[in-house]
TORVODREN-166481 format. One record per residue (C-alpha): y, x, z; residue number from 1. Coordinates in pm, whole numbers, plus 50000, padded with zeros to 5 digits. Each point is the difference from the previous one (the first is absolute). Layout:
N
PT  Y  X  Z  NUM .
...
END
This chain:
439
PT  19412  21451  61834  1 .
PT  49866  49645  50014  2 .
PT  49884  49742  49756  3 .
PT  50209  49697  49896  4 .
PT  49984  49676  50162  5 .
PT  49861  49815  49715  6 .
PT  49782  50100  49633  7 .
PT  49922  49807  49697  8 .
PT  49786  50108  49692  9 .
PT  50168  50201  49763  10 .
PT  49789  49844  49686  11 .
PT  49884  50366  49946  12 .
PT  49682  50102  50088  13 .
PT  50075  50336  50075  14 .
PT  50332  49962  50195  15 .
PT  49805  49751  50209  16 .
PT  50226  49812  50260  17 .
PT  50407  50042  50016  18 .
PT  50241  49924  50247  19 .
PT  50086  49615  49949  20 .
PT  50426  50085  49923  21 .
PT  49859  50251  49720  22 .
PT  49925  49926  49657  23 .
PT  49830  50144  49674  24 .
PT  50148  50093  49671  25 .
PT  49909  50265  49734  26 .
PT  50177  50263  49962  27 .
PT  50139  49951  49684  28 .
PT  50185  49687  50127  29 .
PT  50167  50233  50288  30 .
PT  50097  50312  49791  31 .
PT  50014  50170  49669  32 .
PT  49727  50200  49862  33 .
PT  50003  50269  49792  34 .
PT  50375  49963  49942  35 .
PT  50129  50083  49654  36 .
PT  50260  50278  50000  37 .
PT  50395  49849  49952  38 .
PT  50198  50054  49664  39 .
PT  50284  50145  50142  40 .
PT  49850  50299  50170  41 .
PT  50226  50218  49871  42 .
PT  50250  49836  50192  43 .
PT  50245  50208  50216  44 .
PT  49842  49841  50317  45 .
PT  49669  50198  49896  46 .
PT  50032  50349  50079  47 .
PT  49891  50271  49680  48 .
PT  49716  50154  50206  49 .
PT  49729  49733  50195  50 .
PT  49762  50070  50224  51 .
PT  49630  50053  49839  52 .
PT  49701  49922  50163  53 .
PT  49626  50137  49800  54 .
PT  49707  49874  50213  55 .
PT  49984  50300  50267  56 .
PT  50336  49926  50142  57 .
PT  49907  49680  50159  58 .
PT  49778  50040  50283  59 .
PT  49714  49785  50148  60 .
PT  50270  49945  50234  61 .
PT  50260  49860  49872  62 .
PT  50188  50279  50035  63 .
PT  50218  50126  49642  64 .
PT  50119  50338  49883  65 .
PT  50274  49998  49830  66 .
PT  50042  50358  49873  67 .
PT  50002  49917  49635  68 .
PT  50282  49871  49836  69 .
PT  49999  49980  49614  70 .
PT  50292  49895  49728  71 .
PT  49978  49602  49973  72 .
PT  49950  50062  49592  73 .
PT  49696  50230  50101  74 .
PT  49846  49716  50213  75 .
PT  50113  49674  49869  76 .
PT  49667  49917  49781  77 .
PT  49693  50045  50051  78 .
PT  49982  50007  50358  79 .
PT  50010  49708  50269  80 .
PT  50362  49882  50115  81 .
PT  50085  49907  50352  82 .
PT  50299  49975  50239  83 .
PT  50127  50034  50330  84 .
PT  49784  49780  50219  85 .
PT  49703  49935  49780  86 .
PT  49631  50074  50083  87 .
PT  49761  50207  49853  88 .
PT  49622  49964  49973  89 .
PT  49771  50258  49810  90 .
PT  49780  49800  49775  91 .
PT  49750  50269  49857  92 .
PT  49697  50113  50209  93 .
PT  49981  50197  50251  94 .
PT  50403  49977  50055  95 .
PT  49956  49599  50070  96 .
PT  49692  50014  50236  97 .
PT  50180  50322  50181  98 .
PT  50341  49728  50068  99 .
PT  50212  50198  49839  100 .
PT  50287  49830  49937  101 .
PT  50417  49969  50169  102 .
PT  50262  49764  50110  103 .
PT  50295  50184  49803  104 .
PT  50256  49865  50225  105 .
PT  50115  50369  50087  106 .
PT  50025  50067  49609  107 .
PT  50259  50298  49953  108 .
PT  50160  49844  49675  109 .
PT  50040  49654  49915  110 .
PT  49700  49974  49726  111 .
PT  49716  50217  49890  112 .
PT  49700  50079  49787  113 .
PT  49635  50062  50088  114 .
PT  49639  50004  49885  115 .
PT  49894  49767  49794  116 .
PT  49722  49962  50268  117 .
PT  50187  49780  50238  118 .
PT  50082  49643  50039  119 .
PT  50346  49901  50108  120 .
PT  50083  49690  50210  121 .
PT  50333  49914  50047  122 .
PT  50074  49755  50263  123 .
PT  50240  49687  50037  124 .
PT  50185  49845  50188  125 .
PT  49680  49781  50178  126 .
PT  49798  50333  50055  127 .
PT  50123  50298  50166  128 .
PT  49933  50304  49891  129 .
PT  49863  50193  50276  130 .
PT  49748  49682  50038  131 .
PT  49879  50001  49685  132 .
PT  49973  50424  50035  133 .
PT  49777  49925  50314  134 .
PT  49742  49702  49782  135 .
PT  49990  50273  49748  136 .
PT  49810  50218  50264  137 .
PT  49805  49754  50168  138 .
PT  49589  50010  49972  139 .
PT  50004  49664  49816  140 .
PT  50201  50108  49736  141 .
PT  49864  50325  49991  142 .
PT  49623  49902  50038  143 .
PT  50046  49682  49760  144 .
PT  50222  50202  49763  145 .
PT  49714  50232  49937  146 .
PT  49782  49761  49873  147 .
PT  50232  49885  49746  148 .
PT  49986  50360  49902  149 .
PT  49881  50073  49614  150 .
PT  49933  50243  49732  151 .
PT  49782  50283  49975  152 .
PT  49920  50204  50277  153 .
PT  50278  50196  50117  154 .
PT  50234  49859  49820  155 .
PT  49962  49652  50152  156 .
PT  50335  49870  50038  157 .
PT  50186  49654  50251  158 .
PT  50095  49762  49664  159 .
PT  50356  49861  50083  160 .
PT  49832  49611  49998  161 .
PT  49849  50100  50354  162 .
PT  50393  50084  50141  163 .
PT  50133  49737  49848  164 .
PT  49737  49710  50103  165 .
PT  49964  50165  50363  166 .
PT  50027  49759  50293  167 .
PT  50207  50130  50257  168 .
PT  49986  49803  50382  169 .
PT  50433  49952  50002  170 .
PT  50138  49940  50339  171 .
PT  50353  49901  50009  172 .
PT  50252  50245  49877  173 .
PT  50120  50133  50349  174 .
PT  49691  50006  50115  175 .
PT  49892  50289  49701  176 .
PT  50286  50191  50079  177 .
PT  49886  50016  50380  178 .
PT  49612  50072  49857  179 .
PT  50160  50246  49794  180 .
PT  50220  50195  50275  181 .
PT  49707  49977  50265  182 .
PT  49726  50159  49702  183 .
PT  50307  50250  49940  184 .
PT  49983  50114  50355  185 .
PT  49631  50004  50067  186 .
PT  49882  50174  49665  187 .
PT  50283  50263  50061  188 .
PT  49893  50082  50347  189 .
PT  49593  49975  49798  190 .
PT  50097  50238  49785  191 .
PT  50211  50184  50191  192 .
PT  49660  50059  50194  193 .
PT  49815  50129  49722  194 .
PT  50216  50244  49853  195 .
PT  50010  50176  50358  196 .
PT  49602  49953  49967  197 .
PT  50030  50174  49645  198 .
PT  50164  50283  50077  199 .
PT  49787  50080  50320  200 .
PT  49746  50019  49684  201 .
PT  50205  50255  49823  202 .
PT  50046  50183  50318  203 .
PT  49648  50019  50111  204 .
PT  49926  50131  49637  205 .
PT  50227  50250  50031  206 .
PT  49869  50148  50337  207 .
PT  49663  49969  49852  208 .
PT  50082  50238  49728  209 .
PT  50201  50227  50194  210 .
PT  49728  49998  50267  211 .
PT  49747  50081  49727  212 .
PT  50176  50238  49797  213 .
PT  50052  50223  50333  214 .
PT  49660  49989  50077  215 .
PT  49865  50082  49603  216 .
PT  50268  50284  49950  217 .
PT  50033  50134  50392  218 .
PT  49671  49944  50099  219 .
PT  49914  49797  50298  220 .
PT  50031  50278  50273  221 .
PT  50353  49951  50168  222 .
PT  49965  50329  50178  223 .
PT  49882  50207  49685  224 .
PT  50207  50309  49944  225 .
PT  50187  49958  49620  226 .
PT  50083  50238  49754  227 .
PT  50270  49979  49679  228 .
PT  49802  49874  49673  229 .
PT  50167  50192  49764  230 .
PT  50073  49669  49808  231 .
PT  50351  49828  50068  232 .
PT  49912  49655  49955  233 .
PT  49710  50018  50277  234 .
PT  50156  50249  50295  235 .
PT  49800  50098  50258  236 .
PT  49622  49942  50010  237 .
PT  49706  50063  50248  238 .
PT  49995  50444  50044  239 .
PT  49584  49949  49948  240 .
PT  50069  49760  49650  241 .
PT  49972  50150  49663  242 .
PT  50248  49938  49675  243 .
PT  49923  49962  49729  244 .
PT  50052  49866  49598  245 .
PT  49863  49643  50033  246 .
PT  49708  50086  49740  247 .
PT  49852  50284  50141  248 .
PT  49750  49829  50166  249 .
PT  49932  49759  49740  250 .
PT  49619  49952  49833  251 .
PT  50198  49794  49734  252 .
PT  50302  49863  49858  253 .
PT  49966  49711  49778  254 .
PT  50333  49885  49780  255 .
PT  49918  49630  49887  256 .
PT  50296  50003  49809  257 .
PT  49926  49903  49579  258 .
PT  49914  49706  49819  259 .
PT  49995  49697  50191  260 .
PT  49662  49848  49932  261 .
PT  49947  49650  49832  262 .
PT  49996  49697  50266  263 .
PT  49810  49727  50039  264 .
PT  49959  49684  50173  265 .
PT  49651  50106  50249  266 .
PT  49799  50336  49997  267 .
PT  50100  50355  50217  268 .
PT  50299  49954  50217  269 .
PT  50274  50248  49898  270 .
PT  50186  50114  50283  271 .
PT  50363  50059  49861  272 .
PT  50325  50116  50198  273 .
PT  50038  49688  50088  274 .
PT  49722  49963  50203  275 .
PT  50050  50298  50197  276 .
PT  50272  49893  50305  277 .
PT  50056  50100  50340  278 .
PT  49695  50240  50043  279 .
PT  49744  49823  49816  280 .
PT  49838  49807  49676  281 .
PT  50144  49678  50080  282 .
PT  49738  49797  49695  283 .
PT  50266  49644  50038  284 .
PT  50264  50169  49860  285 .
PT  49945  50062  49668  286 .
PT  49645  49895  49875  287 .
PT  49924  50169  49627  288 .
PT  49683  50063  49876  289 .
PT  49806  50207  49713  290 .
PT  49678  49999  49824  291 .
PT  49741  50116  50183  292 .
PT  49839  50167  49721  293 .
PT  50335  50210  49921  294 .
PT  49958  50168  50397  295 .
PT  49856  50308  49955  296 .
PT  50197  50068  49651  297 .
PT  50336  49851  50251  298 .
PT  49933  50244  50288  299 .
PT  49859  50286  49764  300 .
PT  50220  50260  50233  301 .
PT  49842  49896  50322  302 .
PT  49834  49728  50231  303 .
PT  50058  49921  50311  304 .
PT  49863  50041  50322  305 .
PT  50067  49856  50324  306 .
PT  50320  50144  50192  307 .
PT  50100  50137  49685  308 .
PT  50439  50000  50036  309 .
PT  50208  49811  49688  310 .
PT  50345  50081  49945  311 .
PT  50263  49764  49827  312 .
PT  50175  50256  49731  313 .
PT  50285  49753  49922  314 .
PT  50073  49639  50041  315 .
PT  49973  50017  50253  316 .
PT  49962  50394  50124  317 .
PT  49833  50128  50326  318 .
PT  49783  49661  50091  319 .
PT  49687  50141  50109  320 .
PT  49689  49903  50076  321 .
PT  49610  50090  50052  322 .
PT  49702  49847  49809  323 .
PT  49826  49728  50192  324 .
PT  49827  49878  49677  325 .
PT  49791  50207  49691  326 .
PT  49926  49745  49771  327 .
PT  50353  49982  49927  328 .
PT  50216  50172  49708  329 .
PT  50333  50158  49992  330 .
PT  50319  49954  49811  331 .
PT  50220  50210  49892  332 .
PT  50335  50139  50194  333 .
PT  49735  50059  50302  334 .
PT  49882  50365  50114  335 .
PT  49656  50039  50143  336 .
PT  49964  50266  50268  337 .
PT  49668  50120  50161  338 .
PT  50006  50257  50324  339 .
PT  49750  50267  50022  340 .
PT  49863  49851  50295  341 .
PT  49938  50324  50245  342 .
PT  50376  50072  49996  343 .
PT  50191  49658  49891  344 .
PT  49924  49647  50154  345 .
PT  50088  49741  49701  346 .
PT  50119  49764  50283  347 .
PT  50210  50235  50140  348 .
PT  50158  50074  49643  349 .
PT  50071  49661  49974  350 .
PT  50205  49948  50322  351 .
PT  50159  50399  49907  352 .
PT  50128  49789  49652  353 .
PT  50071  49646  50183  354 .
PT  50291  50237  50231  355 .
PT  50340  49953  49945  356 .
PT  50038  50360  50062  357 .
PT  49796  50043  49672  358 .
PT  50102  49717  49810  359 .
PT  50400  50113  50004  360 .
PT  49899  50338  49853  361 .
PT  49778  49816  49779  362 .
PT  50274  49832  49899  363 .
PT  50246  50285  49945  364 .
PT  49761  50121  49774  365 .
PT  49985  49690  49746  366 .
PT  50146  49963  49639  367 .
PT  50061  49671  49806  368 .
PT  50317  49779  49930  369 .
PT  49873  49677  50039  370 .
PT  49621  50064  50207  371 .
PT  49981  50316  50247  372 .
PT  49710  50186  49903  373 .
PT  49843  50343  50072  374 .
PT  49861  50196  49733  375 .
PT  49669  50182  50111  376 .
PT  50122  50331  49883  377 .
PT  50204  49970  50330  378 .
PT  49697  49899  50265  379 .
PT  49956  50355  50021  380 .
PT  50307  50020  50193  381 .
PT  49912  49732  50232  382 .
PT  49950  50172  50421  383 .
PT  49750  49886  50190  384 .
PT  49980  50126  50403  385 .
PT  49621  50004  50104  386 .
PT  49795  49995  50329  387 .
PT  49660  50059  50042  388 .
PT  49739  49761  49850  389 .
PT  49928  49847  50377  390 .
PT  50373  49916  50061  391 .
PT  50084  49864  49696  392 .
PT  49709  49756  50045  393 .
PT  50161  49965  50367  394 .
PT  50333  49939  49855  395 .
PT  49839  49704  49737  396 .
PT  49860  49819  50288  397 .
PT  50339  50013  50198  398 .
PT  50194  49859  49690  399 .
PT  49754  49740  49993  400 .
PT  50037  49863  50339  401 .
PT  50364  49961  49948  402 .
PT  49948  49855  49685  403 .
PT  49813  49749  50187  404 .
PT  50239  50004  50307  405 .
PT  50277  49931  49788  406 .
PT  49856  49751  49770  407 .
PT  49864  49784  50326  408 .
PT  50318  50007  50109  409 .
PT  50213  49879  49650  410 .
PT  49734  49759  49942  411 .
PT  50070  49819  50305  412 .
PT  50388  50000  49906  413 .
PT  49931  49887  49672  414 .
PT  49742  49687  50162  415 .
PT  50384  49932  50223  416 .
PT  50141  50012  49716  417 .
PT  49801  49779  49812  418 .
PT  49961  49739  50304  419 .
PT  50393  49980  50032  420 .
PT  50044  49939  49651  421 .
PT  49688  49748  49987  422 .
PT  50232  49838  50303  423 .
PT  50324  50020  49776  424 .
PT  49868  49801  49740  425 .
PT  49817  49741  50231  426 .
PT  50332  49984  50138  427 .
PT  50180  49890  49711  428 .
PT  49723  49737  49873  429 .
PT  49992  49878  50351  430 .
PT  50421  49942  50003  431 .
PT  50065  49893  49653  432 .
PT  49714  49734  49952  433 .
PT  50134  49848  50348  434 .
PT  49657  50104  50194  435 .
PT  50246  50142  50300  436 .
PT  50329  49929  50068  437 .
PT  50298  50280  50057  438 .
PT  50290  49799  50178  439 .
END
């Protein structure tokens, strides 16, 4: 790519220079926005079912999923109208700072119905579509666009004055269409890129847990001689490992589960299902809080300790986790456990829980219609195969070097991933404000 032979000021401070053939017009001269739906929808041209698209089925992306299609009568009001060829843009926050948004030009029926989070643009016959697509993702109108933002926080919305009165840098009508087929290419092979990147991710968290769950429920000793459990879920275990119900080496076992204390806006952090994800307290996730003066009537049936293991009862069930914090309190659907420490490392429990091994049967063993949940009348019949003391501590500190290994090497993955789509978007700016030039 190369720059153009000659520039001129664009008038807009933020678009800075354009190439000296190009021009700028707002948006609203160049396409419709926000389109009102047609009278005659229920033409016979318009097929009975249309494609519906709630937030979640347009990606950051651009790409669409089309699985839903609803009656036209179900759809028609109440819900944002677009056709074959028209753009998206999610105007709520996060959705609009995350790009989401789509270039429906693949649409699988002629119109459809959406959120009524997204702006539509619909282009003519000055502005092609693709084009306009590509200024819709560029940092200027994404970086500029944000600071039009307004409302309260999290619900700050894009206000349709900002698409309309948008300057875009036009180039002459073939010339978008050649923009538009060169960004086509290069954001498809970009993207292309990081889905292969993605699932490497999803592979190397797969090994991970298969890697781990051998070593927590076979024991680390490849050459160890094996013996049958007795338990059909588990097989074969270590000859020298013991058995046994899950609780018989428990101190305690704490059910959380009752009244869900009063919240308020600052005081004791209440650590909730929520917050309990992928082995640990994760305190982002959900941040709730009660009165500090309430803590000892809250967590009447037992504080914590360090180490001490929580269990997720429902809503999610299984998600496990050990105490890294006392001055904390504990919502319900969670179940404390505490190991009597000369036979039962609390670490070790964890990681037994965090197995998929355990977590199927876990599963198998859960009631509800709408929320799996275990009852604890049935924790009695949860197995749990034991080493010694020494090599369950042994086994801990293996599953947390390849909790490390692992998560060195999917952080670096996820920093490619985040540098080639950093490069995407530079990309774009770069082409459609007439920085570079494609031909």
């Amino acid at each position: 790519m190369k720059r153009y032979e000659a520039y001129k000021d664009s008038g807009v401070e933020w678009i800075g220079e354009i190439p000296a053939n190009w021009e700028v017009k707002r948006l609203k001269y160049l396409a419709k926005i926000n389109a009102s739906k047609p009278a005659n929808l229920s033409d016979e041209s318009v097929k009975s079912e249309v494609v519906f698209l709630p937030m979640e089925k347009v990606g950051e992306d651009g790409s669409v999923d089309q699985s839903i299609l609803k009656n036209i009568d179900e759809v028609s009001r109440g819900f944002t109208y677009f056709e074959r060829g028209d753009i998206l843009i999610a105007k709520i926050t996060p959705c609009f700072e995350n790009g989401k948004g789509a270039h429906l030009k693949d649409l699988n029926t002629n119109v459809g119905f959406g959120s009524t989070e997204f702006h539509t643009i619909k282009s003519l016959k000055f502005l092609n579509p693709a084009f306009a697509y590509y200024q819709t993702k560029s940092n200027v109108f994404m970086k500029v666009g944000e600071g039009f933002m307004s409302g309260s926080a999290g619900q700050k919305r894009l206000p349709t004055s900002f698409v309309e009165d948008f300057p875009i840098p036009l180039p002459p009508l073939a010339e978008q269409t050649s923009i538009a087929e060169f960004l086509d290419r290069k954001t498809s092979q970009i993207d292309s890129l990081v889905e292969k990147k993605k699932r490497l991710i999803e592979l190397l968290k797969e090994e991970k847990a298969a890697v781990i769950n051998q070593a927590v429920t076979k024991g680390i000793d490849p050459n160890v001689k094996m013996k049958d459990s007795g338990v059909e879920w588990l097989g074969e275990v270590p000859e020298h490992w013991e058995v046994i119900p899950m609780t018989k080496y428990l101190e305690s076992i704490i059910d959380y589960r009752g009244k869900t204390p009063q919240k308020i806006e600052s005081g004791t952090f209440l650590v909730t299902a929520r917050n309990i994800k992928e082995g640990k307290i994760n305190y982002s996730i959900s941040q709730e809080y009660v009165d500090t003066s309430l803590y000892d009537e809250i967590m009447r049936r037992g504080s914590l300790e360090i180490g001490d293991v929580l269990m997720t009862t429902e809503a999610p069930l299984g998600e496990v986790a050990n105490v890294d914090k006392v001055d904390v309190a504990i919502a319900q659907r969670v179940i404390k456990f505490r190991a009597l420490k000369a036979h039962l490392d609390n670490y070790f429990l964890k990681e037994w829980i965090a197995t998929y091994t355990f977590q199927s049967y876990l599963t198998s063993l859960a009631t509800g219609s709408t929320a799996l949940g275990i009852k604890a009348s049935k924790l009695n019949l949860l197995k749990l195969a034991l080493p010694s003391i020494q090599e369950q501590i042994s086994i801990v500190g293996l599953v947390r070097e390849l909790n490390t290994k692992y998560s060195t090497m999917i952080s670096k993955i996820e920093k490619e991933i985040e540098l080639l789509q950093e490069y995407r978007t530079a990309l774009i700016s770069e082409v459609v404000t007439g920085k570079v030039r494609v031909g």
